[in-house]
C-alpha positions as CSV (number, residue, x, y, z in Angstrom):
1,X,-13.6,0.5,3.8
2,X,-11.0,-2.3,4.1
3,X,-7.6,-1.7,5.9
4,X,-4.5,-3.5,5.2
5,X,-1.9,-3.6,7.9
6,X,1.3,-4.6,8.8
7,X,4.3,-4.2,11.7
8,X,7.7,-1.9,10.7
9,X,10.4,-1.0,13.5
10,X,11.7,2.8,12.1
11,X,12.6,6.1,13.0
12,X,12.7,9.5,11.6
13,X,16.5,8.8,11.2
14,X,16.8,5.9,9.7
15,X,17.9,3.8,12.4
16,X,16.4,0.5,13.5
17,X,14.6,0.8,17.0
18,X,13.1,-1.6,19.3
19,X,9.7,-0.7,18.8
20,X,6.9,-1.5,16.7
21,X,4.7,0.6,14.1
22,X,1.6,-0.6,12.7
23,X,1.6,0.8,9.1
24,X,-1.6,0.8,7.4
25,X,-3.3,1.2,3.6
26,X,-6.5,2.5,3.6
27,X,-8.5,0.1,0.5
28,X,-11.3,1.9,-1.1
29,X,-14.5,0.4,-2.7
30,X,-14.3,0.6,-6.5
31,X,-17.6,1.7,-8.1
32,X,-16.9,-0.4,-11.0
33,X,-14.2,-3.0,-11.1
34,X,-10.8,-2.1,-13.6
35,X,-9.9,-3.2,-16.5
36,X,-7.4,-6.0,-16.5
37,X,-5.2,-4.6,-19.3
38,X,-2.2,-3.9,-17.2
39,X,-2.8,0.2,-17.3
40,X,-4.1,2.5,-14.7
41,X,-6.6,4.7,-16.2
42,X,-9.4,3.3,-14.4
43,X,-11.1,5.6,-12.4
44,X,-11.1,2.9,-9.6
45,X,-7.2,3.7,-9.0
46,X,-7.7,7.6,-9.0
47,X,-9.2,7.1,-5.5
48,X,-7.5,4.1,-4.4
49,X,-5.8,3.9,-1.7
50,X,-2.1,4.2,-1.7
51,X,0.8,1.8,-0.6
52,X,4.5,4.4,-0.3
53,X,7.5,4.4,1.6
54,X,8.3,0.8,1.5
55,X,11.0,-0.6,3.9
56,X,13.4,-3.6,3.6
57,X,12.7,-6.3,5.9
58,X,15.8,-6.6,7.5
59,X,17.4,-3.3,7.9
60,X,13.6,-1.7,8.3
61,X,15.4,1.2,6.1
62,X,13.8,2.5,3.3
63,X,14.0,0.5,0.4
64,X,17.0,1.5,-2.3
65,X,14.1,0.8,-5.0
66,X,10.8,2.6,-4.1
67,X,7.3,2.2,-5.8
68,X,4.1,3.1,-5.5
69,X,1.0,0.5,-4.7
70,X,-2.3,1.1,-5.2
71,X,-5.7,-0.9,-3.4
72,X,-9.3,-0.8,-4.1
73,X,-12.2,-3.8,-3.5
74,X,-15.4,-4.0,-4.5
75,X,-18.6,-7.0,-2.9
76,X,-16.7,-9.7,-5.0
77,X,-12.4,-8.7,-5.0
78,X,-9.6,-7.0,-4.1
79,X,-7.6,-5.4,-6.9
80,X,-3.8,-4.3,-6.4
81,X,-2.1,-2.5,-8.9
């Protein structure tokens, strides 16, 4: 299992605080590799692991525009969708 992370400052509020979070993704190993055809009916992505609750860099307030992220590897890449 690869693990993507990275540093936020937030609270439960949704004010900026001093301290530091380390937010994590979980990647999980694809059993076959996805199609590149721009859809996600792979069954890769059904087990993926899942990148939510994005925050803007500067405010480290949730983002106005959310999405959803997903991650999965297998021995050769790593495929984001």
């Amino acid at each position: 299992m690869a693990i993507i992370t990275g540093v936020a400052a937030h609270s439960a509020h949704g004010q900026n605080v001093s301290s530091e979070t380390i937010r994590t993704i979980n990647a999980t190993r694809a059993e076959s590799p996805p199609a590149m055809d721009g859809k996600l009916d792979d069954t890769c992505w059904t087990t993926a692991g899942v990148a939510e609750g994005f925050i803007t860099h500067r405010t480290n307030l949730p983002a106005a525009q959310q999405s959803i992220g997903y991650i999965c590897y297998d021995n050769r890449n790593l495929y984001i969708a």
